[in-house]
C-alpha positions in Angstrom: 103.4 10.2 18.4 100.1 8.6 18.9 97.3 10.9 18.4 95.1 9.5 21.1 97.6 9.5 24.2 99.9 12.3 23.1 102.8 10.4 23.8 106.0 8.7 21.6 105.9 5.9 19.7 108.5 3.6 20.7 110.3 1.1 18.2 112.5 -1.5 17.6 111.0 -3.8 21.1 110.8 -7.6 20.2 107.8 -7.5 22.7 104.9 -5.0 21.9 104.6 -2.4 24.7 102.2 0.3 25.7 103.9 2.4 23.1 104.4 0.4 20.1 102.6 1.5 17.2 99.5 -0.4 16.3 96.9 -0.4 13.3 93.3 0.8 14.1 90.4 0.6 12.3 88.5 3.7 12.2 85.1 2.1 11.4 85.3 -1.6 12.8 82.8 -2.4 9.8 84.9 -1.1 6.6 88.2 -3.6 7.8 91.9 -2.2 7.3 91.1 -0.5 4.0 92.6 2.8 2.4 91.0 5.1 4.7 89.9 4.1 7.4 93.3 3.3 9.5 95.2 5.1 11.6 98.3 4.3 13.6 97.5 4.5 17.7 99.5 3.3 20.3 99.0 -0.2 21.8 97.8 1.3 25.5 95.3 3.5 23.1 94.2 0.7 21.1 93.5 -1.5 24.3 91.3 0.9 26.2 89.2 1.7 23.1 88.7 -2.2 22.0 87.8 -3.1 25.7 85.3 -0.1 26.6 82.9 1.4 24.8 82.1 5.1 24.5 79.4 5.0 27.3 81.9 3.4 29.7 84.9 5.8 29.2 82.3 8.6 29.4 81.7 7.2 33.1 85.2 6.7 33.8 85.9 9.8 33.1 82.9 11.9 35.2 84.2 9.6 38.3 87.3 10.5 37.7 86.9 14.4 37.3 84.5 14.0 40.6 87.0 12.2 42.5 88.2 13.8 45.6 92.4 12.8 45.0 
């Protein structure tokens, strides 16, 4: 289960989906040592490489103020 998303892993595709497993560097400086790697889903590891902290923070007070 990805620890990000909350949802299952899915396996055994031929094509990566939103829900394959994927490596993740914890600290982008340090590389995929010992450590600092952890297993997130695809979709997880997309948002976090394309946004950064300021941006999701953002996303998320316009979403929580969005009239739906």
């Amino acid at each position: 289960m990805c620890p990000i998303i909350g949802e299952k892993f899915v396996l055994g595709k031929k094509v990566i989906s939103d829900f394959s497993p994927t490596l993740d560097r914890i600290d982008n400086n340090k590389g995929y040592v010992k450590g600092n790697v952890r297993v997130i889903s695809a979709k997880a590891n997309a948002v976090k490489n394309k946004a950064t902290l300021d941006e999701l923070k953002l996303m998320l007070k316009n979403w929580e103020n969005a009239k739906l």
